[in-house]
C-alpha positions in Angstrom: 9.5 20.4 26.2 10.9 22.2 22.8 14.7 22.5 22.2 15.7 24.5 19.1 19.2 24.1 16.7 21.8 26.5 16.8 22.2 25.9 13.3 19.2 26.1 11.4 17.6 28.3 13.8 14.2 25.6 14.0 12.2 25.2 17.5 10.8 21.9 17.6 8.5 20.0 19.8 10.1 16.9 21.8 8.7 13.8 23.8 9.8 12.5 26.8 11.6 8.5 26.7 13.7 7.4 23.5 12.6 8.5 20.4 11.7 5.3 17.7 14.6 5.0 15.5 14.0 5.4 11.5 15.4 1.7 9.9 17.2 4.1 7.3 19.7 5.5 10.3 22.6 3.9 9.3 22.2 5.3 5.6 21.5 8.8 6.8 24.8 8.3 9.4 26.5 7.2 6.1 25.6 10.1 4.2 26.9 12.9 7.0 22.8 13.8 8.2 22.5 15.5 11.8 19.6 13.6 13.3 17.0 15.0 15.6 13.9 13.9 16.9 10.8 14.7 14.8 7.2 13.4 16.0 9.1 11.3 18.7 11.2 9.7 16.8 14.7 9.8 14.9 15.0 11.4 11.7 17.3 13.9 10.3 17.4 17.5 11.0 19.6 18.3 7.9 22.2 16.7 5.3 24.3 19.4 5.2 22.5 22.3 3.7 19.0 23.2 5.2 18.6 26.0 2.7 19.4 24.4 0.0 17.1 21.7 1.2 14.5 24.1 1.3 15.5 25.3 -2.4 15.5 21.8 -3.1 11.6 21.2 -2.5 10.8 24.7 -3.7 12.6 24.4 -7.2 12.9 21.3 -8.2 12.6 17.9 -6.0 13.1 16.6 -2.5 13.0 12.9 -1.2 12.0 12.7 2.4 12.6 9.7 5.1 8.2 9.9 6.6 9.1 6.7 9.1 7.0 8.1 12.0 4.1 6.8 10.5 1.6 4.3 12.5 -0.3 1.8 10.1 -3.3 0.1 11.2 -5.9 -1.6 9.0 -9.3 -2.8 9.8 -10.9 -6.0 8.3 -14.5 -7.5 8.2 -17.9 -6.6 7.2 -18.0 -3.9 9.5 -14.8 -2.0 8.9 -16.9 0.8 6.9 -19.8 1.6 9.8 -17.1 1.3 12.5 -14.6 3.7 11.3 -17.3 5.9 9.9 -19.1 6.4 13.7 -15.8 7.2 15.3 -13.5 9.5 12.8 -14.9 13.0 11.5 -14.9 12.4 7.9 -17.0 10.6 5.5 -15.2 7.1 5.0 -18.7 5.6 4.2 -18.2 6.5 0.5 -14.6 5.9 0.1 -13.9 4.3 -3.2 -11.4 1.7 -3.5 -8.2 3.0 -3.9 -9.6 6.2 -2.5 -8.3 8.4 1.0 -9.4 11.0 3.4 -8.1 12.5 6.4 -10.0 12.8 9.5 -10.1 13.7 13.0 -10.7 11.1 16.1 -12.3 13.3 18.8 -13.1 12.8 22.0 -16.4 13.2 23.5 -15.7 16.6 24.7 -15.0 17.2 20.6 -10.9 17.6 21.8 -8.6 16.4 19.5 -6.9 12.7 20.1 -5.4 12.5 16.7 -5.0 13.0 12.7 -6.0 9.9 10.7 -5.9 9.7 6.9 -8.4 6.1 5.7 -7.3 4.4 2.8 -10.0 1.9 0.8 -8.9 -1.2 -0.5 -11.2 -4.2 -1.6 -11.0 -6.1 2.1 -9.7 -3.6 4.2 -9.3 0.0 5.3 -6.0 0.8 6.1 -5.4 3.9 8.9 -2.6 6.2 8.6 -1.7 8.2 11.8 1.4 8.8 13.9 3.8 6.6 15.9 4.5 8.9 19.0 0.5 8.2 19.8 0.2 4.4 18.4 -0.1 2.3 21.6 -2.7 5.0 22.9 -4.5 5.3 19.2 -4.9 1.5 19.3 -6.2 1.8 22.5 -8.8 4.2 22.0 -9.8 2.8 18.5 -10.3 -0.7 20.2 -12.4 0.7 22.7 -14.8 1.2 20.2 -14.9 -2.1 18.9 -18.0 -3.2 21.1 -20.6 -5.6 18.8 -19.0 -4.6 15.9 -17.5 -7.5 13.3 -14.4 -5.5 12.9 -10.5 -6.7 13.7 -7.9 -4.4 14.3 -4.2 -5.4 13.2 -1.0 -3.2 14.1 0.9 -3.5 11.0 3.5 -0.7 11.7 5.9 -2.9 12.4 5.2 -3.9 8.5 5.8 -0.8 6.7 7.3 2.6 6.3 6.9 5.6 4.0 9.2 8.0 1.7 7.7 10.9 -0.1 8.8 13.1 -3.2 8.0 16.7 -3.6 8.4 19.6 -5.6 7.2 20.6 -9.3 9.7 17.7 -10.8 8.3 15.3 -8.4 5.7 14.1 -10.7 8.3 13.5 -13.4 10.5 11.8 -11.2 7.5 9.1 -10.1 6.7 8.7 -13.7 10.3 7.8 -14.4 10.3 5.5 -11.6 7.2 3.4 -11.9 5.1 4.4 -14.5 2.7 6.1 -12.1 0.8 9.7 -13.6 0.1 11.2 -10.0 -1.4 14.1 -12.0 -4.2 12.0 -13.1 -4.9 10.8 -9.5 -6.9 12.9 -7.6 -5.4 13.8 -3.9 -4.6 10.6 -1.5 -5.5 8.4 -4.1 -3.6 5.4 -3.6 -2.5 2.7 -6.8 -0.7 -0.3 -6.3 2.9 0.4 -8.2 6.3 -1.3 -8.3 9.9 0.9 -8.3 12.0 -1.3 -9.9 11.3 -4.7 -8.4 10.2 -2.8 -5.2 5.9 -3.6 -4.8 4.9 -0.7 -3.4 1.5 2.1 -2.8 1.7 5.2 -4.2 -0.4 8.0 -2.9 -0.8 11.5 -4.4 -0.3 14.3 -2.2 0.5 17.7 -3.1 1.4 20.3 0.0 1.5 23.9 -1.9 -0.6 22.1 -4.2 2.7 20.7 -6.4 1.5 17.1 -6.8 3.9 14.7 -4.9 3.6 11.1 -3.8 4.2 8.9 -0.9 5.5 5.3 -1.1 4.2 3.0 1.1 6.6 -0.3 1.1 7.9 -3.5 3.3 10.4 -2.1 5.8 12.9 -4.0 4.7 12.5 -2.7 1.2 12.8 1.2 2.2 16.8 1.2 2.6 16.8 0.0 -1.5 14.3 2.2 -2.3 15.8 5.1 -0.8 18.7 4.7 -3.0 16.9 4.6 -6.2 14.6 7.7 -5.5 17.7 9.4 -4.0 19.5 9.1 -6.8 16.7 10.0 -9.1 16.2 13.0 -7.2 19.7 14.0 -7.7 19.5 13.4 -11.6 16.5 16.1 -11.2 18.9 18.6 -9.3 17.3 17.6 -6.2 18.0 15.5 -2.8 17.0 14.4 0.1 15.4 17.2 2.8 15.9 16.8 6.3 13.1 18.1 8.9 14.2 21.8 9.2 13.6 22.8 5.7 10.7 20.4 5.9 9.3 22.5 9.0 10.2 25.2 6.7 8.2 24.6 4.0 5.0 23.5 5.6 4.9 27.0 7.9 5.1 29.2 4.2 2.5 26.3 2.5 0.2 27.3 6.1 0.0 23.5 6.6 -0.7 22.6 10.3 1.2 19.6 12.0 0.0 17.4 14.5 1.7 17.3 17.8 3.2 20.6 17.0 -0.1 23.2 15.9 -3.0 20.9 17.3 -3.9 18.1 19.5 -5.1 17.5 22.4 -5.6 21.0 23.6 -7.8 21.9 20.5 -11.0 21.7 19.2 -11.0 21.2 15.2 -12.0 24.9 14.9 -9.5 26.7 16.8 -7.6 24.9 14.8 -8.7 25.7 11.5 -9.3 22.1 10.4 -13.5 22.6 10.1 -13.3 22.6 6.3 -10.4 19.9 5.9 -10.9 17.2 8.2 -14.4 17.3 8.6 -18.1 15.9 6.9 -21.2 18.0 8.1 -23.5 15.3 6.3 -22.4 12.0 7.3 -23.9 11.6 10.4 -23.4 11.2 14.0 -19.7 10.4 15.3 -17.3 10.7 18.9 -17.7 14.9 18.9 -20.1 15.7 16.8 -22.4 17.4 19.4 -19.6 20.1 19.9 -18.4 20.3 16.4 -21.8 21.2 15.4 -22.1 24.0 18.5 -19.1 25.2 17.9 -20.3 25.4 14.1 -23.7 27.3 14.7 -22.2 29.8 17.3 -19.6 30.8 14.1 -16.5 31.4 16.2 -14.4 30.3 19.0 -12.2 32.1 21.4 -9.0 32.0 19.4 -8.0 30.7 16.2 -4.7 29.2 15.2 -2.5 31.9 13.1 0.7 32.4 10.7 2.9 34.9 12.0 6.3 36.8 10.5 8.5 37.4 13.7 10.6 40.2 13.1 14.4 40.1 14.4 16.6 37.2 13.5 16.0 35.1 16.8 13.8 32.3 16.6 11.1 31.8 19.4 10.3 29.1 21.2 7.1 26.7 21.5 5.2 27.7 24.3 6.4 31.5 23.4 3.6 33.9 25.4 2.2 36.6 22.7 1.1 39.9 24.4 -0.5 43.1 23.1 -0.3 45.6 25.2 1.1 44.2 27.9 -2.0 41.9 28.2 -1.1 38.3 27.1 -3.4 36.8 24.4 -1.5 33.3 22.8 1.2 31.7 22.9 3.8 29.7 19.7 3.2 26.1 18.9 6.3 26.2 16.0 8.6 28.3 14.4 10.9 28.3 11.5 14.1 30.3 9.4 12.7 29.9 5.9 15.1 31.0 3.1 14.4 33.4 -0.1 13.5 36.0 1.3 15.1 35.5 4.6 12.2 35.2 7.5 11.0 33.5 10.3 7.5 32.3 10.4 5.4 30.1 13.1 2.2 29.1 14.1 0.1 30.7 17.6 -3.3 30.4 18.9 -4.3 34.1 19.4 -7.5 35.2 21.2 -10.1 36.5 18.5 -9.3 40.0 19.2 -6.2 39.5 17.9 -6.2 37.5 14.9 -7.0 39.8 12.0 -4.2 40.0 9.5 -2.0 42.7 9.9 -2.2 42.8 13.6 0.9 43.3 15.5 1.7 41.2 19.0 4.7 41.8 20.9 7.2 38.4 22.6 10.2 39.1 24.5 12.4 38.9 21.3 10.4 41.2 19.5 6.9 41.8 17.1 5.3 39.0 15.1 2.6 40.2 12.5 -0.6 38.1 11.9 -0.7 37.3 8.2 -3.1 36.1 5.6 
């Protein structure tokens, strides 16, 4: 089901049952944010200003509440050859301190979810997404068969805030000492902000560098503070999940739950270069991955388009050319400077070359690059 705010104009994705709460909602109620739910759970559309949000992650820096994270780790001699049959990528060479993102697959090579693997010297720690972590446990412990492996649900554990923007990297210096511009991307170092022990991880969407915190729950609420304020003392704040929407559609980076899933094989979704090792060896997929690889296309192909108008579609939106239908919208957006909207479709391979114009009830939408 997808609803979509009056006020910032965003269609988002929703899940049925209550969304999980974020343990910073009583600071974001404090500080005026509009909540909404977010890969099924609560977290804040806005605090006040979308597009200056927006600006905010553009220009200078935005803090960001990332509490629908799912955090599973893997212990015992095993951990490396278990992970590494079942997940898309190549955790095999993982270096400690080291990440990769990766697909789980089933065997039919559909999509079950988006996993990033973190090294460290007894363990691998799994990174994925709340709204899926009773099932995700479920299907990764199916796998456990003679395999010296154990599994342990540490969500309940941790939570995650992120940085971004081009004075992002200053701002992590300032705070902990950490160079993120000497790690190379999800490399994870142990850190402290303040008297806060905490992960750091590089990422850098738009490739800006950023980083991720990974902390104790009941450390986020102080450690919000102290990155909120040093956001501010960078002319930056916090960025709510509009602008956030926002910016990933203009960076062309695809969400799970929203662009891809279950629906999808990893190269209608445009995930073959990304998420995917075509050397390591056999894993839960591969047999189609590597079909769909030799045939050298599928029948459509996830694309950006620029809707014209000032209305924002819905998901589910059908896409026609002449009159014959050939996609339909996974997410849209209202992104600032210039003023647009911009989403995500799969469109039939007839239809996906840049430039090419489909037609929605509301309007046009224009493939682009």
């Amino acid at each position: 089901m997808a609803s979509q705010d009056a006020n910032t104009g965003t269609a988002t994705s929703k899940t049925t049952g209550a969304p999980l709460n974020t343990p910073l909602a009583a600071m974001h109620a404090a500080a005026g944010a509009k909540m909404g739910e977010w890969f099924g759970c609560a977290l804040p559309d806005y605090f006040g200003d979308p597009a200056a949000e927006y600006r905010s992650a553009r220009d200078t820096v935005a803090l960001i509440d990332k509490n629908y994270r799912a955090f599973i780790s893997f212990t015992g001699p095993d951990r490396v050859r278990y992970l590494n049959a079942i997940l898309t990528n190549n955790i095999k060479d993982l270096g400690t301190g080291q990440g990769i993102v990766s697909l789980l697959l089933n065997p039919q090579g559909h999509i079950l979810a988006e996993i990033e693997t973190y090294a460290f010297p007894d363990r691998l720690l799994c990174v994925s997404f709340a709204m899926i972590r009773e099932r995700l446990i479920e299907w990764l412990d199916k796998y456990i068969i003679m395999d010296d492996v154990k599994l342990t649900d540490e969500t309940p554990r941790y939570g995650a805030l992120a940085v971004e923007g081009p004075k992002a990297a200053g701002l992590v210096q300032e705070v902990c000492g950490a160079d993120i511009t000497k790690m190379e991307e999800l490399g994870c170092r142990p850190g402290a902000v303040g008297s806060i022990p905490c992960r750091i991880v590089r990422r850098s969407p738009g490739g800006v560098p950023g980083a991720e915190f990974l902390a104790e729950r009941e450390k986020l609420a102080e450690l919000w503070q102290v990155l909120s304020d040093a956001a501010r003392w960078h002319e930056g704040g916090p960025m709510g999940y509009a602008a956030l929407s926002a910016t990933r559609l203009a960076q062309g980076v695809a969400w799970f739950g929203y662009d891809f899933g279950e629906k999808q094989i990893p190269h209608e979704a445009g995930l073959q270069d990304s998420h995917i090792s075509y050397t390591k060896g056999c894993y839960t997929g591969q047999e189609i991955v590597e079909r769909v690889r030799s045939r050298g296309q599928v029948n459509r192909q996830r694309v950006r388009l620029i809707f014209s108008g000032d209305v924002v579609p819905e998901a589910n939106t059908v896409l026609t050319v002449d009159g014959k239908e050939v996609g339909y919208v996974t997410r849209t957006a209202r992104t600032w400077d210039p003023p647009s909207i911009l989403g995500f479709a799969y469109v039939r391979k007839e239809a996906i070359a840049p430039g090419t114009v489909l037609q929605w009830s509301g309007g046009t939408a224009t493939v682009s690059k």
